[in-house]
N, C-alpha and C positions, 0 to 999 in steps of 0.2 A: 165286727162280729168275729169271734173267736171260729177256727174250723173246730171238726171232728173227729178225735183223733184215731187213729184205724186198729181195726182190732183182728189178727189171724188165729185158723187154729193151731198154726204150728209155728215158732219164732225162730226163723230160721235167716231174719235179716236183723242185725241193729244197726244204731247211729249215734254217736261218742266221740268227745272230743279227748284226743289222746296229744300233749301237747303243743297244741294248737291246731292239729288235725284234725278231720272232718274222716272216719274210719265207718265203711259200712262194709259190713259182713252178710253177703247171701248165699245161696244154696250152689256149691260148686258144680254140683252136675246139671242145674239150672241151665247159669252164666256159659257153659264151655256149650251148648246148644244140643246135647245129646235127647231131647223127645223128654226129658223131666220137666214138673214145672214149677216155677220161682212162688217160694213163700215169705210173706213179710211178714214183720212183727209187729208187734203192736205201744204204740206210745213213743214212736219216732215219727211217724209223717202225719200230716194233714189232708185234709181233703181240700181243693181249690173250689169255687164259686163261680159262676158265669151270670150276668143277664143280661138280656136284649135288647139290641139297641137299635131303630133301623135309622136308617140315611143316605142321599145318594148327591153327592158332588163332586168335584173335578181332584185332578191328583195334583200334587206336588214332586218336586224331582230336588235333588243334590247332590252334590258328588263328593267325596272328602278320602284326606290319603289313608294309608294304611298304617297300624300302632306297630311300634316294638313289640315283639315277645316278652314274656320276663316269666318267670318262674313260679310255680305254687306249691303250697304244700299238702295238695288235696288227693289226700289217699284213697283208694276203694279196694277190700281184702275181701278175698274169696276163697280163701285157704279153708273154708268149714269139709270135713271129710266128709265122702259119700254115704260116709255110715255114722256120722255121729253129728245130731244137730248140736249147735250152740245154744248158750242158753240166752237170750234176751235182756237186756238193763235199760232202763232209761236213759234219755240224753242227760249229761249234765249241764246245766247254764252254764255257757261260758265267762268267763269271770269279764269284769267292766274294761279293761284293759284290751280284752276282744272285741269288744263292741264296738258296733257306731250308729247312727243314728238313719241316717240319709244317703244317696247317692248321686252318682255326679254323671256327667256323660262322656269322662274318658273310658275308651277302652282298651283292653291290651287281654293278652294271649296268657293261659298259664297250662301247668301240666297240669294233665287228670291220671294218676298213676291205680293203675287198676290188677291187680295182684291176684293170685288164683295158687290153684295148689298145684299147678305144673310149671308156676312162673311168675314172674312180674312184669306187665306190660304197661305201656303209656299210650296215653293219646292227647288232648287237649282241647280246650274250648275258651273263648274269645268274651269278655263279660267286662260290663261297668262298673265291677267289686269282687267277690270272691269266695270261696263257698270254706274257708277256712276261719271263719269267722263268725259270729250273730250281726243281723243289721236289724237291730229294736223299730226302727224307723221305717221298716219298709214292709207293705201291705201286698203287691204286686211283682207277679214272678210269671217271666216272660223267656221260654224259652224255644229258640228260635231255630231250628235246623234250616244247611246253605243247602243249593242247588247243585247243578255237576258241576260250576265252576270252584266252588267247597270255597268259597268267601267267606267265610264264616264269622269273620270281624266286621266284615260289610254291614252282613246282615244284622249282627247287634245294633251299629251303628241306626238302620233303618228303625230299628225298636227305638233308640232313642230318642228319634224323630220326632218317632207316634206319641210318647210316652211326654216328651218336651210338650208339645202341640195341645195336649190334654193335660196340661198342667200336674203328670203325674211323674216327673222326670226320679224326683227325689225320695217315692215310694217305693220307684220300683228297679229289682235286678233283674238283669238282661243274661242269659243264659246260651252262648249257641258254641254246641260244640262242634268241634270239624274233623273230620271223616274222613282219613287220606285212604287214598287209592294207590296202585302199583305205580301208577306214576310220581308216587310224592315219597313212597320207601324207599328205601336204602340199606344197606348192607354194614353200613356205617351205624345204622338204631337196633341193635337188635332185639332191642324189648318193643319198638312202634308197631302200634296194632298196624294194619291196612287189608283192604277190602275189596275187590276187585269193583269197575266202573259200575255194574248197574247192581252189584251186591247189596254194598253198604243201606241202599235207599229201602231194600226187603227184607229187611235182617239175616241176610245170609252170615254163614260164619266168616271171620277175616282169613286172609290167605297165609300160609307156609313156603310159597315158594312164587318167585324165585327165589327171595329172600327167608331164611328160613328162621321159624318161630318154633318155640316148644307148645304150642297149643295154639287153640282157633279158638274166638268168640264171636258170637251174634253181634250185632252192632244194636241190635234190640234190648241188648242184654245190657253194653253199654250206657244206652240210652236210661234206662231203666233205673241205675244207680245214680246217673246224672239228679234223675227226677228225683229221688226218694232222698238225695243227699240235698238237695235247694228245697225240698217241703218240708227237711227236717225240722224241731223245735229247734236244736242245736243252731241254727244257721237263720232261719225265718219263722220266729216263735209268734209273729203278731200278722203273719200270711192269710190272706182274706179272699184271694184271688189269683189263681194258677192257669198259666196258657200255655198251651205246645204251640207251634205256629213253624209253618214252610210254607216257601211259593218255592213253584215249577218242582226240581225233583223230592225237595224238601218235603212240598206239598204230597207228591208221592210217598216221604217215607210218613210223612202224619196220618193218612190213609191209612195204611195197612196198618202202622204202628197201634191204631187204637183199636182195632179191633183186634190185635194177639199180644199186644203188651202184658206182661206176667206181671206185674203188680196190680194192673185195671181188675185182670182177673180172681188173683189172691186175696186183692182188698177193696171192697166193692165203696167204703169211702170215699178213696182216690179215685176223686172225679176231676181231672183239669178240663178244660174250655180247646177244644182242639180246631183250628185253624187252617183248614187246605186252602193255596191259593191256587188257583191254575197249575193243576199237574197233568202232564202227559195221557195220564190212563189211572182208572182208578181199580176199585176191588170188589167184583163181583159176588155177590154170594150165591146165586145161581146159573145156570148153562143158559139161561135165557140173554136176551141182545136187544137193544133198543131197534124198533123199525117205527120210524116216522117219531111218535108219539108214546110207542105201546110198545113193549114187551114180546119177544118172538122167540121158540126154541131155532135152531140154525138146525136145515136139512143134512141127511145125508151124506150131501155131495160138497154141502158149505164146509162142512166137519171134515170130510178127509182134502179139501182144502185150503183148513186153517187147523191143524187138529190140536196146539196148543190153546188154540182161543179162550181155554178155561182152564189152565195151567197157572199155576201163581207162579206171576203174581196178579195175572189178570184175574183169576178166578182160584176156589178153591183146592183143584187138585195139585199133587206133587207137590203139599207145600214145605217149607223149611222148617229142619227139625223145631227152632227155637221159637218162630210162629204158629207151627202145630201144637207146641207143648201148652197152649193155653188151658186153662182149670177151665175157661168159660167158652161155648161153642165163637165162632168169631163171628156168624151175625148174631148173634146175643147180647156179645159186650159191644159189636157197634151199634145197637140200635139204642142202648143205656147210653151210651155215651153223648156228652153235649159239643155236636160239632157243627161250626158256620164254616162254609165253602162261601169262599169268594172268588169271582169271578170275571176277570179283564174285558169290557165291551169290547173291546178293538183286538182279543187274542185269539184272531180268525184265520189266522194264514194256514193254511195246512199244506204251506212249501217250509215251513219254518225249520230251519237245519237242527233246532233241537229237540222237533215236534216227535215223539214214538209215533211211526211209520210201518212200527210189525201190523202182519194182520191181524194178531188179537187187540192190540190199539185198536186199527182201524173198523172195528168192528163195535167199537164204542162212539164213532160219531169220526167227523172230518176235521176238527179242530176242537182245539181246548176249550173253548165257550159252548162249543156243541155237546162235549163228552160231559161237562161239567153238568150243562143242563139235563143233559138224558139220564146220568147216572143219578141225580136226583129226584128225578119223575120215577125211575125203576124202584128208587128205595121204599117207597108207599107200596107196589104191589110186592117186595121181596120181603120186608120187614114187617111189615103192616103201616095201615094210615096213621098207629099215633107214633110213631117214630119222628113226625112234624112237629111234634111235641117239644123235641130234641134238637132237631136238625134244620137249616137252615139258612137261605142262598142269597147273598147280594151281589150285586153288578156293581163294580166299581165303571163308572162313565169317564169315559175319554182315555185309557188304558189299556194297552198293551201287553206283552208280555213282560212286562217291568218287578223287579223284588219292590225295589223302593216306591213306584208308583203303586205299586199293589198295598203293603202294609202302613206306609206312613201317609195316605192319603186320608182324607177325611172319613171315608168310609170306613177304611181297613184299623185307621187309630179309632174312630169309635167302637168295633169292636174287639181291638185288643184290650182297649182301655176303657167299658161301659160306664 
């Protein structure tokens, strides 16, 4: 089945191959995160597909080393001035010599050069092929944001897994890009985005110092072109099926991500299959708090304290420019949105060194399995009952807090891969 392909009022993004580059152009005051918000064009991306699958069996584990880096040539330009949109063109087919058919399950690292009109900055992402290219052959588009450990080749690897397992290895591209933080920058990159630790997962803007940058972008923003440059015709013309997909903090940034992503908003087509596995804390859309079963305002004396406890990124206030700039209120577009939360039987420790222990976490349940199921009972009385429609929770049995036992288990490859 062919997608549909999206239509805005204002075309203020394309996608074009300019020598064997993959060149997308968005809205610069969008991208740098200042409260504007991102407008797509029309007749470069697709919409993705989801349906449901259910099932409940034991995981699987594997371990495997880590690839080379090597190089790419996948551009993203954001040089459109504040005052003057672009005009919008179709992709062109890339000629047969770009092509190919199928894909494999190596993986390796390539740049993602993301350019703006204060600069040109890099980042990269970790994939079984490559977004500079058409792959005629492949139906299935799988991208995968890492955890705080920013494994980000891992986790391809883990899609691999699911995608081998479901006999869909060769449909489909694996997409995870990775997210360096102050700890992985350097002074030696001075175009590498970075993000400080709990930023990157909220789309905060990237940091200036102590390394210093000519500009800050959302990681939202990031992500955003990731998505629109792999749903392009240019790159996946025969795309039948699109998934975001995180566990643990990844899971975190798929949360928020879908409900303030600027393209969900701009182009209500763009519908991918979004994927939370076990994250720390999720995203509230109102000051109410799970007690027991039900839903409770927090008193008084709970408020002064916890008095962020509805602070985004737990909740809606204070939020980031680049997640506030959404065209769609953000429970709006999450409750439109088609997402399955999957959920670790066994991810109960709430001594767990990487469990969020703030008390606005802890004001969502006492462990990951608890948060996961209360914040999904709250979404029927925040959103309403047909949000069920949409939404939707397995338990993966015998599992932990594991990346790999979470999405390449039977469970989690049946719904990456329905």
């Amino acid at each position: 089945m062919r997608l549909p392909r999206l239509v805005a009022p204002m075309a203020l993004m394309m996608v074009m191959s300019l020598g064997g580059a993959i060149v997308v152009t968005l809205n610069a005051e969008a991208a740098l995160g200042n409260g504007k918000s991102a407008l797509v064009s029309a007749g470069s991306v697709k919409a993705g597909t989801g349906h449901r699958k259910r099932g409940h069996t034991s995981m699987v584990h594997s371990s495997k080393p880590t690839p080379r880096p090597i190089a790419s040539t996948w551009t993203t330009d954001t040089t459109a001035s504040p005052t003057t949109s672009p005009t919008a063109e179709p992709s062109p087919t890339p000629t047969t010599s770009q092509s190919a058919s199928t894909m494999g399950a190596e993986i390796t690292e390539r740049v993602f050069t993301y350019q703006t009109n204060a600069g040109t900055f890099t980042t990269s992402y970790c994939t079984n092929g490559n977004l500079d290219r058409s792959w005629t052959g492949v139906t299935n588009a799988v991208i995968v944001v890492h955890g705080d450990s920013r494994t980000a080749c891992d986790q391809a690897r883990y899609i691999v897994d699911a995608a081998s397992d479901r006999g869909q290895l060769q449909s489909t591209l694996v997409i995870a890009p990775h997210f360096l933080t102050i700890d992985d920058a350097d002074a030696a990159q001075p175009n590498r985005l970075y993000w400080s630790d709990g930023g990157w997962k909220s789309g905060s803007q990237s940091l200036t110092s102590p390394y210093a940058r000519s500009a800050t972008v959302s990681s939202y923003a990031v992500m955003d072109a990731m998505v629109a440059a792999t749903a392009s015709n240019a790159v996946l013309p025969n795309l039948q099926h699109l998934v975001i997909a995180g566990h643990s903090a990844g899971g975190q940034f798929v949360n928020r991500y879908a409900a303030t992503t600027h393209l969900a908003a701009s182009n209500p087509g763009l519908a991918p299959h979004y994927v939370v596995a076990n994250p720390s804390s999720y995203l509230y859309f109102d000051a109410r708090r799970p007690d027991g079963d039900q839903l409770r305002a927090l008193t008084s004396s709970e408020v002064n304290a916890c008095s962020s406890f509805n602070d985004y990124k737990y909740g809606l206030n204070k939020m980031y420019s680049y997640p506030a700039g959404s065209l769609t209120p953000a429970p709006k577009q999450y409750s439109a949105a088609r997402v399955t939360y999957l959920l670790g039987e066994l991810d109960t420790d709430p001594n767990d060194p990487s469990l969020d222990t703030t008390c606005a976490a802890e004001w969502q349940g006492a462990n990951r399995l608890q948060r996961g199921r209360s914040y999904f009972r709250a979404l029927g009385e925040t959103l309403g009952a047909e949000v069920y429609d949409r939404h939707d929770l397995m338990t993966v049995p015998g599992v932990g807090h594991s990346a790999h036992g979470m999405l390449a288990s039977p469970v989690g490859a049946a719904v990456l891969f329905p």
